[in-house]
PDB file of N, CA, C and O in Angstrom:
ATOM      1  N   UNK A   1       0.679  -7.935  -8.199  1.00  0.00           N
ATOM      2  CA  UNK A   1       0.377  -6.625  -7.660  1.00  0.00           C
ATOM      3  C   UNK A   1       1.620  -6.109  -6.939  1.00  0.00           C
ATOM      4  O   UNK A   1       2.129  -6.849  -6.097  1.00  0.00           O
ATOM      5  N   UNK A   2       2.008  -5.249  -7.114  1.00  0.00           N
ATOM      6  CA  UNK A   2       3.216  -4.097  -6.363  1.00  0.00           C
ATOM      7  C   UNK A   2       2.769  -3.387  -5.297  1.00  0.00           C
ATOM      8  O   UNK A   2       1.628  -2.926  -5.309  1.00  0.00           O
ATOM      9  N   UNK A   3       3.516  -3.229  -4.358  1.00  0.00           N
ATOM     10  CA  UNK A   3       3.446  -2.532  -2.905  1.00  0.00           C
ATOM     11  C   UNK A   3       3.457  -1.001  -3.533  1.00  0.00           C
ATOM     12  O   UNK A   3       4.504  -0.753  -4.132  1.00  0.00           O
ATOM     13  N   UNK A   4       2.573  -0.026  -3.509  1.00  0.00           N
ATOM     14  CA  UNK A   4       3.029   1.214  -4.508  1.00  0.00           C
ATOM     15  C   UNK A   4       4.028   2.096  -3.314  1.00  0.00           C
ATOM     16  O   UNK A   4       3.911   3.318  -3.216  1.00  0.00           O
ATOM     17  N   UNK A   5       4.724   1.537  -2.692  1.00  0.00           N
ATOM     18  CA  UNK A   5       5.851   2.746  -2.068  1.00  0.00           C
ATOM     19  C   UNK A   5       7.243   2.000  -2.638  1.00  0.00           C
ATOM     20  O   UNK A   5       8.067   2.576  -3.348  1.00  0.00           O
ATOM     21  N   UNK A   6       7.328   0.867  -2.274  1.00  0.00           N
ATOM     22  CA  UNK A   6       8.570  -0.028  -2.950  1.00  0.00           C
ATOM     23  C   UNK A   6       8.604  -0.922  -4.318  1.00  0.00           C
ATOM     24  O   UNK A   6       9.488  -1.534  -4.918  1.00  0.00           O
ATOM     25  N   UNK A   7       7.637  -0.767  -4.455  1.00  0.00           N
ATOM     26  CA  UNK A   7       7.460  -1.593  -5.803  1.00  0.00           C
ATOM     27  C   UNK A   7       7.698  -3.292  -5.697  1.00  0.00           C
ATOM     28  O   UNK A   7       7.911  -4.040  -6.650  1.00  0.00           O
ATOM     29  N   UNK A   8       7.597  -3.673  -4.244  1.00  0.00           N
ATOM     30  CA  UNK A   8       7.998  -5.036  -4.157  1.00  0.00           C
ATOM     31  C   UNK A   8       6.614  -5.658  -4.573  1.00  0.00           C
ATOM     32  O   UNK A   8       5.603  -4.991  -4.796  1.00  0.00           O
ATOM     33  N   UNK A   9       6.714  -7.116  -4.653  1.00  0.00           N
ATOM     34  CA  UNK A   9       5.335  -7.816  -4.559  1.00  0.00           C
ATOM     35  C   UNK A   9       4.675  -7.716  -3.666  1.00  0.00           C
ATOM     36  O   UNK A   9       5.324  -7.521  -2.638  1.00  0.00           O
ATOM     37  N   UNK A  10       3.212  -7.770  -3.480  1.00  0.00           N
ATOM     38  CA  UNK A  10       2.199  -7.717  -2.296  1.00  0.00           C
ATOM     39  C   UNK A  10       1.092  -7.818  -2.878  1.00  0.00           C
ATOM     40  O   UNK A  10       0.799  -7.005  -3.755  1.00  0.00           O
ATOM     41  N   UNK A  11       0.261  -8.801  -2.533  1.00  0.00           N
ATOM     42  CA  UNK A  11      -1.046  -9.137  -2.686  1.00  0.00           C
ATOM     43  C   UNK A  11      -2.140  -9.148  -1.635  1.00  0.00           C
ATOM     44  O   UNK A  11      -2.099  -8.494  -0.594  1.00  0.00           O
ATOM     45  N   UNK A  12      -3.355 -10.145  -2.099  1.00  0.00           N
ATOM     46  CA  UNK A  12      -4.365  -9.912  -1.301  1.00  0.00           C
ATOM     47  C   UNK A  12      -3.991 -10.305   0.220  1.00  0.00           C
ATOM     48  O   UNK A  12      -4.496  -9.805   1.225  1.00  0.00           O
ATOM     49  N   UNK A  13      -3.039 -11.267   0.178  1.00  0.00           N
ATOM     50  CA  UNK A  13      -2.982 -12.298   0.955  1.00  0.00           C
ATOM     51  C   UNK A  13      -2.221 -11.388   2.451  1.00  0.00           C
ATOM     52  O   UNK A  13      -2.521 -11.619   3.622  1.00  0.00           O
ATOM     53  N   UNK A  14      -1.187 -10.335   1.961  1.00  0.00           N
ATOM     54  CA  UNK A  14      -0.970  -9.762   2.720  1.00  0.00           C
ATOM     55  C   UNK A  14      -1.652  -8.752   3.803  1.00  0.00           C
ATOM     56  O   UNK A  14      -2.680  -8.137   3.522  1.00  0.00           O
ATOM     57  N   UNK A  15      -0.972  -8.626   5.114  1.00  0.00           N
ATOM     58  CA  UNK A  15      -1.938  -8.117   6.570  1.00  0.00           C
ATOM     59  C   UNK A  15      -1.598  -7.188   6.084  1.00  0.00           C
ATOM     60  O   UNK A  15      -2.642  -7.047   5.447  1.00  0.00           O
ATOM     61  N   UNK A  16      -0.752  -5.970   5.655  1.00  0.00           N
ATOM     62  CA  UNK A  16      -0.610  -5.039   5.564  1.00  0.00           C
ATOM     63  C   UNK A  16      -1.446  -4.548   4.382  1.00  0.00           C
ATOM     64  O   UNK A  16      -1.227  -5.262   3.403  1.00  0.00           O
ATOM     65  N   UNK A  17      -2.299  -3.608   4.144  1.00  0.00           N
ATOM     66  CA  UNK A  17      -3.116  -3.046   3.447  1.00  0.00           C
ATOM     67  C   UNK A  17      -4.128  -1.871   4.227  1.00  0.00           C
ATOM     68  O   UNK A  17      -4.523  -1.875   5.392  1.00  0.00           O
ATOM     69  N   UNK A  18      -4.374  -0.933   3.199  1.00  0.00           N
ATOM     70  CA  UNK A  18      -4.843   0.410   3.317  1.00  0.00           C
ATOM     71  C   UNK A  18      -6.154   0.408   1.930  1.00  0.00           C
ATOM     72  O   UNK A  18      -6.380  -0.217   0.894  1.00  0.00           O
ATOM     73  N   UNK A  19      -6.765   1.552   2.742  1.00  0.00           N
ATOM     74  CA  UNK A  19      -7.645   1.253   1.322  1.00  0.00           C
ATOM     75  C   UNK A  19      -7.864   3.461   1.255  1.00  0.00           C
ATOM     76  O   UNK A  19      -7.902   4.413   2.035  1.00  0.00           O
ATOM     77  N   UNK A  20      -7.922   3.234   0.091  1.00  0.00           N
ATOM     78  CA  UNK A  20      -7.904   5.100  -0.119  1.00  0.00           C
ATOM     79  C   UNK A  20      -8.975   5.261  -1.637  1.00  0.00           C
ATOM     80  O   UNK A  20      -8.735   4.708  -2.711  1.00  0.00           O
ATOM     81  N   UNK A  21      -9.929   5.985  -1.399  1.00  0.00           N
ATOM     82  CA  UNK A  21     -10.967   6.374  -2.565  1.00  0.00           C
ATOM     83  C   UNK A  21     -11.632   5.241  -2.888  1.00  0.00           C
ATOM     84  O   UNK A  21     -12.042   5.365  -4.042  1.00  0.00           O
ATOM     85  N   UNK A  22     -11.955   4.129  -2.395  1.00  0.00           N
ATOM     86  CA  UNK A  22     -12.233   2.810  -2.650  1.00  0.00           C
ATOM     87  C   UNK A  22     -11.288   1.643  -2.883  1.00  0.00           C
ATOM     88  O   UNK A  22     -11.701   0.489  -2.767  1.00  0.00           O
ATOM     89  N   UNK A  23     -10.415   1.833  -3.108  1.00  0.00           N
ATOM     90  CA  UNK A  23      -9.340   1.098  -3.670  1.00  0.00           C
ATOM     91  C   UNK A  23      -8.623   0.806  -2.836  1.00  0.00           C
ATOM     92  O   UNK A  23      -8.195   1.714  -2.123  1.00  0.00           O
ATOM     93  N   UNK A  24      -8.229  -0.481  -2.603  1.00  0.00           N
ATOM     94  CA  UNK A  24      -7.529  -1.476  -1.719  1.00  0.00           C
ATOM     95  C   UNK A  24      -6.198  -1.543  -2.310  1.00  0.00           C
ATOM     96  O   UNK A  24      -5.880  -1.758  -3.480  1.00  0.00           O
ATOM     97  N   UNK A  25      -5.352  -1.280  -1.101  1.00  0.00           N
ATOM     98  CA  UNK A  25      -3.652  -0.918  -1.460  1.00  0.00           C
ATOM     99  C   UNK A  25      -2.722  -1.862  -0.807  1.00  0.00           C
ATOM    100  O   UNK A  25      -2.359  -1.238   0.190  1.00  0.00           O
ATOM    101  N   UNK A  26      -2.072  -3.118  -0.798  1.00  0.00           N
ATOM    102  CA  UNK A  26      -1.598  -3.842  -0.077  1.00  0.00           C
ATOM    103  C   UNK A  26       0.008  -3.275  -0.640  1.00  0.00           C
ATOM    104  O   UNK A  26       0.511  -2.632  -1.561  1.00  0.00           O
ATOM    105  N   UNK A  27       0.470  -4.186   0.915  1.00  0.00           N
ATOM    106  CA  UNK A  27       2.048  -3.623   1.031  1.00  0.00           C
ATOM    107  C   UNK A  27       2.928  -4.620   1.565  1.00  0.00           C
ATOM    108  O   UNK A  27       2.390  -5.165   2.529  1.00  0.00           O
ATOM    109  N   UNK A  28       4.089  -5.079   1.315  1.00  0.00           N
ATOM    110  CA  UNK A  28       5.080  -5.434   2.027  1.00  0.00           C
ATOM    111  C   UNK A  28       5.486  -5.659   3.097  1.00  0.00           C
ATOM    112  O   UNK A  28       5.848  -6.782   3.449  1.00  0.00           O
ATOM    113  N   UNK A  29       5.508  -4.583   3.863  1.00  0.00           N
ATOM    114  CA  UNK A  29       6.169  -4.313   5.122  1.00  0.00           C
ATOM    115  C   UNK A  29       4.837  -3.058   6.632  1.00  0.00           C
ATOM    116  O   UNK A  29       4.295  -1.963   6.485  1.00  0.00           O
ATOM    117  N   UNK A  30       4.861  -3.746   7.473  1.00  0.00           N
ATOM    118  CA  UNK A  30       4.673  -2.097   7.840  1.00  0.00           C
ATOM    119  C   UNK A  30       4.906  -0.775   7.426  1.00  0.00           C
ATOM    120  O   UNK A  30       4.038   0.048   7.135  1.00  0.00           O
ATOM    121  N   UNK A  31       6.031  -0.627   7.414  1.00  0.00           N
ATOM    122  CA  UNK A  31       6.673   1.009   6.998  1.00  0.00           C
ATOM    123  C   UNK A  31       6.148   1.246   6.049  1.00  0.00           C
ATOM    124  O   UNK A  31       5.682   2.375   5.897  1.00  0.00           O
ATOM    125  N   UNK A  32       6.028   0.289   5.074  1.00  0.00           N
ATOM    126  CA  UNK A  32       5.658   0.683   3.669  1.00  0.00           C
ATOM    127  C   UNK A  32       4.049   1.322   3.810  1.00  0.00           C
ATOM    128  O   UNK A  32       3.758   2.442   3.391  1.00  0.00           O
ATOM    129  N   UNK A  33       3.091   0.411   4.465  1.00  0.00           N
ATOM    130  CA  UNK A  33       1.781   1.023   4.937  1.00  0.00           C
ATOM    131  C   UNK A  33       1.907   2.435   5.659  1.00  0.00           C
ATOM    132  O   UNK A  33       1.303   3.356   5.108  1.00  0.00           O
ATOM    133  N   UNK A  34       2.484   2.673   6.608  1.00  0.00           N
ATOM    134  CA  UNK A  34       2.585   3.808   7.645  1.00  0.00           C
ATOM    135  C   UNK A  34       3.099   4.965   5.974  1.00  0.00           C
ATOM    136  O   UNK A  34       2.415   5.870   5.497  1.00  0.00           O
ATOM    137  N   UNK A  35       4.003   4.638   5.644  1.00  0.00           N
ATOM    138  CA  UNK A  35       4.232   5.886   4.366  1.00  0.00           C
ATOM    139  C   UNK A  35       2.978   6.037   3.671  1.00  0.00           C
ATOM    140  O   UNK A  35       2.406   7.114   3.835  1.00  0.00           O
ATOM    141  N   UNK A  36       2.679   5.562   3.262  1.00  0.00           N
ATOM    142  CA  UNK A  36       1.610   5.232   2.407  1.00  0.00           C
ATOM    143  C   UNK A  36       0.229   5.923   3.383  1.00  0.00           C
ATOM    144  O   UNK A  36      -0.211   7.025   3.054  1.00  0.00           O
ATOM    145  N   UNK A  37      -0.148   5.451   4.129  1.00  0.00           N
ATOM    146  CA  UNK A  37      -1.116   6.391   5.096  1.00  0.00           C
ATOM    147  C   UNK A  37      -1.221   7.813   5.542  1.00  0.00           C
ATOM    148  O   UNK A  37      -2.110   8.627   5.794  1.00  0.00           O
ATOM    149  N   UNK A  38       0.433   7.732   5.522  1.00  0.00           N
ATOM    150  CA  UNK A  38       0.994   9.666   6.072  1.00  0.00           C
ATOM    151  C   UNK A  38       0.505  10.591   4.719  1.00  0.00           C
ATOM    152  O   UNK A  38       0.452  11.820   4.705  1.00  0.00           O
ATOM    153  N   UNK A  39       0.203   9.787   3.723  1.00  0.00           N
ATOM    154  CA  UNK A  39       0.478  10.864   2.283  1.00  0.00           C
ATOM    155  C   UNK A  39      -0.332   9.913   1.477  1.00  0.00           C
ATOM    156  O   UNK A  39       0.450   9.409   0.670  1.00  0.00           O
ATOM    157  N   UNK A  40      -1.359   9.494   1.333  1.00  0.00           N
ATOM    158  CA  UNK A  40      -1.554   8.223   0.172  1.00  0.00           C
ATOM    159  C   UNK A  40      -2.392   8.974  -1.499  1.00  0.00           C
ATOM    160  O   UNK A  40      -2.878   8.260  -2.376  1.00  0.00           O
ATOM    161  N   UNK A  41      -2.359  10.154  -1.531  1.00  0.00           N
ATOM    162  CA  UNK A  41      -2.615  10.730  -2.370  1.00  0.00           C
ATOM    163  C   UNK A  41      -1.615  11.021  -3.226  1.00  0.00           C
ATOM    164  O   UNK A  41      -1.877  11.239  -4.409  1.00  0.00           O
ATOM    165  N   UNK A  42       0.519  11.093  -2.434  1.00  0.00           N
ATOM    166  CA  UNK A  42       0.842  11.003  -3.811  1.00  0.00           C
ATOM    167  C   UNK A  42       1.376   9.389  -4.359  1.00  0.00           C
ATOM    168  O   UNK A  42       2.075   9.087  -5.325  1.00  0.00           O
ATOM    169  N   UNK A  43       0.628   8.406  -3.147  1.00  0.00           N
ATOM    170  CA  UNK A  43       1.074   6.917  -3.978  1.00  0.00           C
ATOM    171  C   UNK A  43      -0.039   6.708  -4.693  1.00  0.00           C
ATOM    172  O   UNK A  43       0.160   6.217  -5.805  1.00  0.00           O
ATOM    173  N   UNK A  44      -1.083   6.916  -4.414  1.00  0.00           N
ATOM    174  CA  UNK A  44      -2.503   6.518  -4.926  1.00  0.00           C
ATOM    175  C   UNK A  44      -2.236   6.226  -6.650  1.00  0.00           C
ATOM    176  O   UNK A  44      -1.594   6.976  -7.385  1.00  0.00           O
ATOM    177  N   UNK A  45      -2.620   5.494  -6.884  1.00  0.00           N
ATOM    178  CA  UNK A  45      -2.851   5.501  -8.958  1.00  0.00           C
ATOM    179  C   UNK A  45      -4.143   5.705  -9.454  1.00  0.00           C
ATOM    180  O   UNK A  45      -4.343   5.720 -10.669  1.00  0.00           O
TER     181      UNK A  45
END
């Protein structure tokens, strides 16, 4: 699974995660979540 702001790896396992329209979004880093929260409609897939 890919962090959808950096494209790095990130899975379940990771603390960082958001969830938008049902769908559970894990991330990398903080920052990467905080972007992703400010706007997650244009990371959303």
């Amino acid at each position: 699974m890919k962090d959808p702001i950096c494209n790095m790896e990130a899975n379940e396992s990771s603390k960082f995660r958001s969830s938008h329209k049902g769908k559970e979004y894990y991330f990398c880093s903080l920052s990467c979540k905080q972007a992703f929260d400010k706007n997650p409609g244009k990371y959303a897939k």
